[in-house]
LUMVOKE-969131 format. One record per residue (C-alpha): y, z negated, x negated. Coordinates in Angstrom, 3 decimals, always signed. Layout:
<drenvos>
DRENVO        y        z        x
DRENVO        Y        Z        X
...
</drenvos>
This chain:
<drenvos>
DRENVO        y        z        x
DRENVO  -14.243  -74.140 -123.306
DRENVO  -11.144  -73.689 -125.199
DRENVO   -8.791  -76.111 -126.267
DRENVO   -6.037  -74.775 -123.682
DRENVO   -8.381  -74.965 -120.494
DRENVO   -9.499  -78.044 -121.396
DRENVO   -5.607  -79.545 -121.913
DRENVO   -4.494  -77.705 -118.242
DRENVO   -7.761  -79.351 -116.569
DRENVO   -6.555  -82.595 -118.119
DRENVO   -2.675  -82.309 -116.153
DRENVO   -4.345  -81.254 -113.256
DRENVO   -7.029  -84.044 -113.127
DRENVO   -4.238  -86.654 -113.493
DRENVO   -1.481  -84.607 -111.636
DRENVO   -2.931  -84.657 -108.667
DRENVO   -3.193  -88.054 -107.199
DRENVO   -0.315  -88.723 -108.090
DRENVO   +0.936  -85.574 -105.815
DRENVO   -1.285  -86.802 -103.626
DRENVO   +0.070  -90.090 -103.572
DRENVO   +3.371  -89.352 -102.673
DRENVO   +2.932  -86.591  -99.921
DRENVO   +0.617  -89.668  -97.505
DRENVO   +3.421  -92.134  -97.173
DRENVO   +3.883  -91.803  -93.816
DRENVO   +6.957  -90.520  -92.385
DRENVO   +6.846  -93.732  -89.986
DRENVO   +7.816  -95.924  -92.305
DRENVO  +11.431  -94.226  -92.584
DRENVO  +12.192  -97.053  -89.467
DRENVO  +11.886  -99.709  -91.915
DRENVO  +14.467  -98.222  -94.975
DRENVO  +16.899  -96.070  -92.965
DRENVO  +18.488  -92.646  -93.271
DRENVO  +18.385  -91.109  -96.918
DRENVO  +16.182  -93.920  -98.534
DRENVO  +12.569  -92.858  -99.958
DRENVO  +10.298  -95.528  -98.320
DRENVO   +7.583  -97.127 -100.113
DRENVO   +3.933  -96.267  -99.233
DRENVO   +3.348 -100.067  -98.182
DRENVO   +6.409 -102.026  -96.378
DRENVO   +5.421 -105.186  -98.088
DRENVO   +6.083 -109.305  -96.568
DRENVO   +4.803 -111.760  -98.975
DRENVO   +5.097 -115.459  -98.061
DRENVO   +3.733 -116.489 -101.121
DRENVO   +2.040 -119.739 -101.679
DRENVO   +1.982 -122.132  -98.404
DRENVO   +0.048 -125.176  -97.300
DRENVO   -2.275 -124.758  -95.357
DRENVO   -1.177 -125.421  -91.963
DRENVO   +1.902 -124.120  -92.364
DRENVO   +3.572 -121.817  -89.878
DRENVO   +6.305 -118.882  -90.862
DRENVO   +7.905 -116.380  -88.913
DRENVO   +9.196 -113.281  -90.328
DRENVO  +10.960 -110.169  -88.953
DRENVO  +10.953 -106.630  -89.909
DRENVO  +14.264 -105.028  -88.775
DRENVO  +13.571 -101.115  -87.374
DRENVO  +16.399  -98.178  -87.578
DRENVO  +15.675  -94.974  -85.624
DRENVO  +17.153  -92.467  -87.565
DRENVO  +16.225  -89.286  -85.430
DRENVO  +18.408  -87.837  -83.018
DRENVO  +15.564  -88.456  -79.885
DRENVO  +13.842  -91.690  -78.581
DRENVO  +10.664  -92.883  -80.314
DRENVO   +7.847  -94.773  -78.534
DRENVO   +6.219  -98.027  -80.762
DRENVO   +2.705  -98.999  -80.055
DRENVO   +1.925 -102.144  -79.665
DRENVO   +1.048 -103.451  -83.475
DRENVO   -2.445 -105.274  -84.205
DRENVO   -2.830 -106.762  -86.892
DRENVO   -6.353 -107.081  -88.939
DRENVO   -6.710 -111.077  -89.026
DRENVO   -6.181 -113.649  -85.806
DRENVO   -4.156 -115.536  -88.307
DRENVO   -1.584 -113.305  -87.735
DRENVO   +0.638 -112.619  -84.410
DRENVO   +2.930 -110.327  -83.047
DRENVO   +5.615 -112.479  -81.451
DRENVO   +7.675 -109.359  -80.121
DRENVO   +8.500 -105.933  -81.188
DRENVO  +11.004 -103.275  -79.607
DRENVO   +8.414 -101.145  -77.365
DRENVO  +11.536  -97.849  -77.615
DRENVO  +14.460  -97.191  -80.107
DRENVO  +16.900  -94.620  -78.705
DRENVO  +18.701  -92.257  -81.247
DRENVO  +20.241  -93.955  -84.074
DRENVO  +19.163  -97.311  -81.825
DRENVO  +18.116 -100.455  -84.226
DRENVO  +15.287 -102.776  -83.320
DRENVO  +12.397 -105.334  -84.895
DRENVO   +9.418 -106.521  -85.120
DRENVO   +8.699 -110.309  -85.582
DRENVO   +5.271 -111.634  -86.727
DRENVO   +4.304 -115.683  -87.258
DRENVO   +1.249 -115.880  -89.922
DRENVO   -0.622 -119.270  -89.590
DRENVO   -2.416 -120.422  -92.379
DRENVO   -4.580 -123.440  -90.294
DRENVO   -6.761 -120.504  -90.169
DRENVO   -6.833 -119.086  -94.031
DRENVO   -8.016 -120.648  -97.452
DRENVO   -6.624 -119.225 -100.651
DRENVO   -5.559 -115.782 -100.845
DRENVO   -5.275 -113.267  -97.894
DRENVO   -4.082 -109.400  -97.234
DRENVO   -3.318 -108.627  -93.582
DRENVO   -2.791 -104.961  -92.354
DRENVO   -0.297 -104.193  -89.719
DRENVO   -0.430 -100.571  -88.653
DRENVO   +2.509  -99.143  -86.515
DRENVO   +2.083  -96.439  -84.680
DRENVO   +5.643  -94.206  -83.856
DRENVO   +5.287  -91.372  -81.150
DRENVO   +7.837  -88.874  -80.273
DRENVO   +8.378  -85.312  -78.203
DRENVO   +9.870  -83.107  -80.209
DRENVO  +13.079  -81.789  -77.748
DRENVO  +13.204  -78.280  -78.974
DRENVO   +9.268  -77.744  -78.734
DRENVO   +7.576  -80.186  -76.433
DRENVO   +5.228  -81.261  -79.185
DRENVO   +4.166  -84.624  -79.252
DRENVO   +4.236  -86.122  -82.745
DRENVO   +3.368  -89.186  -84.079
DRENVO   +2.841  -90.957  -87.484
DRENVO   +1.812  -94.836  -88.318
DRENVO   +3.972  -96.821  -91.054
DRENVO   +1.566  -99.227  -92.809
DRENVO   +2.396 -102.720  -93.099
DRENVO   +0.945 -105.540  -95.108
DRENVO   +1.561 -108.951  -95.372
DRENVO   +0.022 -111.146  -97.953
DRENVO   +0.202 -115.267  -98.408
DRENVO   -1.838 -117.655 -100.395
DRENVO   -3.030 -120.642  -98.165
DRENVO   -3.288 -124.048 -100.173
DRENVO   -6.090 -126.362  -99.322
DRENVO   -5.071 -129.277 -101.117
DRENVO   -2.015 -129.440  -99.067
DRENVO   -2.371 -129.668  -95.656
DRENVO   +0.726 -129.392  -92.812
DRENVO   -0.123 -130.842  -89.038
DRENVO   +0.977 -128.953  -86.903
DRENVO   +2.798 -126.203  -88.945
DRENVO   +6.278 -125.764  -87.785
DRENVO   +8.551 -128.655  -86.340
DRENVO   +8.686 -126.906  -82.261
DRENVO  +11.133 -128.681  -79.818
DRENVO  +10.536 -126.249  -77.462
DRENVO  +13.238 -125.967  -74.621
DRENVO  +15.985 -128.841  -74.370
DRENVO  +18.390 -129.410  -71.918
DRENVO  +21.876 -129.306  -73.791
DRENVO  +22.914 -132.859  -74.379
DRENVO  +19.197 -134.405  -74.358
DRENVO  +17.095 -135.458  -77.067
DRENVO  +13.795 -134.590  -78.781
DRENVO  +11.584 -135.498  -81.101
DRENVO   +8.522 -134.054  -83.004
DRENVO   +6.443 -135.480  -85.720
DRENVO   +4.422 -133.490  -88.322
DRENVO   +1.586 -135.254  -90.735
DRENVO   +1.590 -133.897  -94.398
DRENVO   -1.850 -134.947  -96.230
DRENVO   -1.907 -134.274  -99.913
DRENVO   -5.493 -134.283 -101.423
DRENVO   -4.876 -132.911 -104.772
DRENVO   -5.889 -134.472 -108.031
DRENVO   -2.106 -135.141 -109.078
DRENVO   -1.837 -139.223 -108.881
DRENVO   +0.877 -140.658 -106.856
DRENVO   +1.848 -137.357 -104.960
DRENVO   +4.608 -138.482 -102.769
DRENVO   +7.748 -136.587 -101.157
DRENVO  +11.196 -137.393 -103.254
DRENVO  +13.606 -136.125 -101.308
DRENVO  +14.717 -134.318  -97.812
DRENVO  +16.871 -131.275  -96.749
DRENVO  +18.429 -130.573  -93.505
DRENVO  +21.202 -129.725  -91.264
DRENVO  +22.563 -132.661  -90.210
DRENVO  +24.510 -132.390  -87.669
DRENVO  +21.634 -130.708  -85.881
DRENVO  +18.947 -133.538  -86.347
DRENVO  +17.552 -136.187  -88.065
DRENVO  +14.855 -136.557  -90.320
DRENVO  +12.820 -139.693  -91.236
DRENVO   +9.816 -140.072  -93.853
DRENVO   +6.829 -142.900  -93.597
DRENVO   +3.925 -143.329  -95.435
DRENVO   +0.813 -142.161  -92.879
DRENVO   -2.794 -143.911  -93.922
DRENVO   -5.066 -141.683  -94.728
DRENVO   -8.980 -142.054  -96.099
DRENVO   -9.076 -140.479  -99.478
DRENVO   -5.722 -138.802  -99.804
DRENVO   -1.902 -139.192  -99.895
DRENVO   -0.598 -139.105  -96.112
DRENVO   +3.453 -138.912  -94.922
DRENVO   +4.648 -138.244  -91.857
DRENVO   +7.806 -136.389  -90.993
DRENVO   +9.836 -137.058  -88.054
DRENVO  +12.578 -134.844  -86.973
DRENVO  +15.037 -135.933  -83.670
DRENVO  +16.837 -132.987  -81.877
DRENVO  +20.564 -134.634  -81.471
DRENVO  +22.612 -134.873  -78.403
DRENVO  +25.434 -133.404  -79.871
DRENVO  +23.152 -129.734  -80.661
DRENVO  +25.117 -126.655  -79.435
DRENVO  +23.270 -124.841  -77.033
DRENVO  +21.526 -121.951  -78.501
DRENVO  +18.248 -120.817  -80.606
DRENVO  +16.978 -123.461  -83.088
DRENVO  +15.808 -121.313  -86.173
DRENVO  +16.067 -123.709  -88.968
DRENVO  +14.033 -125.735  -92.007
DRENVO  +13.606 -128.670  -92.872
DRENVO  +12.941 -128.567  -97.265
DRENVO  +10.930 -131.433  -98.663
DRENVO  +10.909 -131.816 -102.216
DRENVO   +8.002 -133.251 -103.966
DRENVO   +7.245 -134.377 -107.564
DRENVO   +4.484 -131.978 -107.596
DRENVO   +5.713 -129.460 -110.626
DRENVO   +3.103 -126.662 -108.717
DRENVO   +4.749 -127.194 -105.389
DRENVO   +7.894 -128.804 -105.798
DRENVO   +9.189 -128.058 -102.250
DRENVO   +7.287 -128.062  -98.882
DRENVO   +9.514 -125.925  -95.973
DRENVO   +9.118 -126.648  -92.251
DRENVO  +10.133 -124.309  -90.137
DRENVO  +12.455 -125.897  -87.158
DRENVO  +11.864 -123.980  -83.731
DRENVO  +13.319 -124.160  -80.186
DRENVO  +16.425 -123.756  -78.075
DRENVO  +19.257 -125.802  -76.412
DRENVO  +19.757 -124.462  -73.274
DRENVO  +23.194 -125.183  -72.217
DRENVO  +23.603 -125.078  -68.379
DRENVO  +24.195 -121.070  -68.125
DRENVO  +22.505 -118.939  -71.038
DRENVO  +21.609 -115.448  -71.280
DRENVO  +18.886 -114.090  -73.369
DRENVO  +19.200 -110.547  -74.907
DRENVO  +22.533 -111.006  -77.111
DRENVO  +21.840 -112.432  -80.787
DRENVO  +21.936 -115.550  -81.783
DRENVO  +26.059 -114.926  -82.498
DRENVO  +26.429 -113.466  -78.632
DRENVO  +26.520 -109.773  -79.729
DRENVO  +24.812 -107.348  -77.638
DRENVO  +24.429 -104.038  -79.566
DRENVO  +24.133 -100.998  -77.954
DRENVO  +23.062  -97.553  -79.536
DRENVO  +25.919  -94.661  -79.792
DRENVO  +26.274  -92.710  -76.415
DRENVO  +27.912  -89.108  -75.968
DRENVO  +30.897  -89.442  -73.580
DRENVO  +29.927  -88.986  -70.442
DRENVO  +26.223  -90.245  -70.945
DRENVO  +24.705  -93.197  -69.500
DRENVO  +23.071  -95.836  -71.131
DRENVO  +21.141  -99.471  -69.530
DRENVO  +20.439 -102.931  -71.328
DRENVO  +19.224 -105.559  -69.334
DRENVO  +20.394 -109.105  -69.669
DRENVO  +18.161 -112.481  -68.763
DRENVO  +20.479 -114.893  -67.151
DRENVO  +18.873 -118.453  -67.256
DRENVO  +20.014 -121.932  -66.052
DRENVO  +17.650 -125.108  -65.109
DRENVO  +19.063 -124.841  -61.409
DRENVO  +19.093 -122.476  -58.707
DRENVO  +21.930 -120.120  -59.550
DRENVO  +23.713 -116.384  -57.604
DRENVO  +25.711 -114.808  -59.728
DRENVO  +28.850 -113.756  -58.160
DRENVO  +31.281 -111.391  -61.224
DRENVO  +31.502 -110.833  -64.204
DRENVO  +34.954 -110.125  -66.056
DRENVO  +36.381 -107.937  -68.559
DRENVO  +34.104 -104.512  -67.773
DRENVO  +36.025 -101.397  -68.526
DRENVO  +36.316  -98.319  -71.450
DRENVO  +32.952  -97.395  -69.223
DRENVO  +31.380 -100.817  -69.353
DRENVO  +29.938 -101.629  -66.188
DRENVO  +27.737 -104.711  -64.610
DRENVO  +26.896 -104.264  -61.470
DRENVO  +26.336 -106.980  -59.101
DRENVO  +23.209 -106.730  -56.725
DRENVO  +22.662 -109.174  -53.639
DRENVO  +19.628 -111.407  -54.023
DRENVO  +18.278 -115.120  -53.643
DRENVO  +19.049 -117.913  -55.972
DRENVO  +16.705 -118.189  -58.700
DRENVO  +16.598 -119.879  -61.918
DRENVO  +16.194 -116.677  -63.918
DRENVO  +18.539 -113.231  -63.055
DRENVO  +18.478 -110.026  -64.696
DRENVO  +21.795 -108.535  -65.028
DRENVO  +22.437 -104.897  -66.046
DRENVO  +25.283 -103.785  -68.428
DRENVO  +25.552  -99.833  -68.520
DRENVO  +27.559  -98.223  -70.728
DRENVO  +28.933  -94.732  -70.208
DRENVO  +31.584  -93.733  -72.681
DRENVO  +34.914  -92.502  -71.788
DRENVO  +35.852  -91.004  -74.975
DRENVO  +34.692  -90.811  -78.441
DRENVO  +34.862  -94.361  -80.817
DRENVO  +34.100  -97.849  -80.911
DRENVO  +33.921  -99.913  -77.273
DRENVO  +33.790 -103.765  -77.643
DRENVO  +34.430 -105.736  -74.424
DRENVO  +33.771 -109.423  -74.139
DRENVO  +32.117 -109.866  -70.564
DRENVO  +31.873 -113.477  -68.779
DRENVO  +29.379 -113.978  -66.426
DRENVO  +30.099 -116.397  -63.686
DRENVO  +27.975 -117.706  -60.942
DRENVO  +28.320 -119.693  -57.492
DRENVO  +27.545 -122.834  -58.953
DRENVO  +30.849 -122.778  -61.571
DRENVO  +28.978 -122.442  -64.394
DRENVO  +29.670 -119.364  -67.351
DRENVO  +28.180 -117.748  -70.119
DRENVO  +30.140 -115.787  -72.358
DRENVO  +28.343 -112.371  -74.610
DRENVO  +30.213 -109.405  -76.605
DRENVO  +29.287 -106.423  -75.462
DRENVO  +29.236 -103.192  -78.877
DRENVO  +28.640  -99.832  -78.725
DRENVO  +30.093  -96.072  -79.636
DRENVO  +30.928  -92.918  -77.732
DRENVO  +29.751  -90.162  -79.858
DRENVO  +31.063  -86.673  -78.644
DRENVO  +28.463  -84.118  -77.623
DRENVO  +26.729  -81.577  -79.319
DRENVO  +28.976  -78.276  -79.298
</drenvos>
């Protein structure tokens, strides 16, 4: 074999994979990275190093970049340690949406890789074809054993605006560093407090951690953390994740956490439906709800009072550009909940 064969089999040989590399990275995981961004083969959450116990939440945001809807799968990951909380089933055109996962290490020692496939299917509008491709997701985390977190995540749960609550997590340290002990705390303030007390336990370093929900918390979601620094130069901060919501005697559930309800770009003249969870700890009707108009729309439908009401706001452009109407929603028993209603009238295709 000459000496020129031998050098082209050599390109080849290490040419390839490489080629081959590059051309499986699925066209799914576009949702992740937007429009005109080269996704990675692997869309990648590492939590790092966490003791064990510990609970985190995480969520990967979705763009549909395509001019047609897409259908998501439901996603499944490869370990029970890991859970789909919620994930946007359909994404319109140009529509954003998530996926949010909660790993719990209770249930993992040292390090682990979990796979999340997501499967994307679409219909091709020009040719009926029915496509589909799945992004690959993995999420990694290293569970510590010699620090252990019970339960995981500081959860109030549901709370009545103007109440209290309280929750207490035990932190056990059984490491070989002596005198192990939590030097100082981190946390909102005006949200809760936080105490610290020494927590007997039989052959290792106990504290436990109380947190108290104030009076004074707006209503709202609770997504916050409570950051305990230790003297422990291999861990020198523990985070507790702080969970619930305030629910404030009229709440709706579908706008973020700021009250912005985004809505994809429509063409004029198009019709587009979001429903809205209206929620309240008493029987409730409701009766309006002000400031529709520029083709914003919520109709009112008869019914009986409930505690929960869905609410529909429909958008139908009147012309091309932004729309942003703040809608109140009002009910028969005077209370109101306030949400800002976005979205964009594209003009149609010529």
């Amino acid at each position: 074999m000459s000496k020129l064969t031998t050098t082209i089999l050599l390109v080849l040989l290490f040419a390839v994979p490489a080629a081959a590399q590059e051309a499986f990275i699925p066209w799914a995981n576009k949702f992740f990275t937007g429009k005109g961004e080269t996704p990675p083969p692997v869309i990648l959450q590492d939590f790092g190093t966490l003791p064990k116990g510990t609970v985190r939440t995480y969520r990967f945001k979705l763009t549909n970049i395509y001019a047609f809807p897409v259908q998501i799968r439901e996603p499944k990951p490869s370990c029970g340690c890991l859970s789909v909380i919620e994930y946007s089933g359909k994404l319109e055109p140009r529509d954003s949406g998530h996926i949010d996962i909660k790993i719990d290490t209770s249930r993992v020692e040292g390090y682990k890789k979990i796979d999340l496939p997501v499967r994307f299917d679409l219909r091709d509008p020009k040719t009926g074809e029915n496509l589909y491709s799945t992004a690959l997701l993995e999420i990694r985390a290293v569970s510590r054993p010699d620090i252990e977190i019970r339960p995981g995540v500081v959860q109030f749960g549901t709370v009545p605006a103007g109440k209290k609550a309280t929750q207490v997590v035990d932190i056990v340290y059984s490491g070989r560093q002596p005198k192990w002990k939590i030097t100082e705390v981190g946390f909102k303030k005006d949200l809760f407090d936080v105490t610290v007390a020494d927590l007997q336990v039989r052959g290792a370093t106990g504290f436990q951690v109380t947190a108290t929900l104030k009076e004074t918390a707006p209503a709202g979601a609770i997504d916050e953390q409570i950051v305990l620094k230790t003297n422990d130069p291999v861990a020198p901060a523990l985070t507790l994740m702080v969970t619930g919501e305030v629910q404030a005697a009229l709440s709706l559930r579908g706008p973020d956490k700021d009250g912005l309800l985004r809505l994809p770009k429509v063409e004029v003249g198009k019709k587009f439906e979001k429903n809205v969870m209206v929620l309240s700890d008493k029987l409730f009707k409701v009766i309006k709800v002000e400031g529709q108009g520029d083709g914003v729309t919520v109709p009112i439908l008869p019914g009986d009072a409930k505690k929960a009401q869905v609410i529909t706001v429909t958008i139908t452009p009147e012309k091309a550009g932004p729309i942003r109407k703040v809608l109140t929603v009002k009910t028969d028993t005077g209370d109101s909940a306030t949400m800002t209603v976005e979205a964009f009238g594209i003009e149609p295709p010529q």
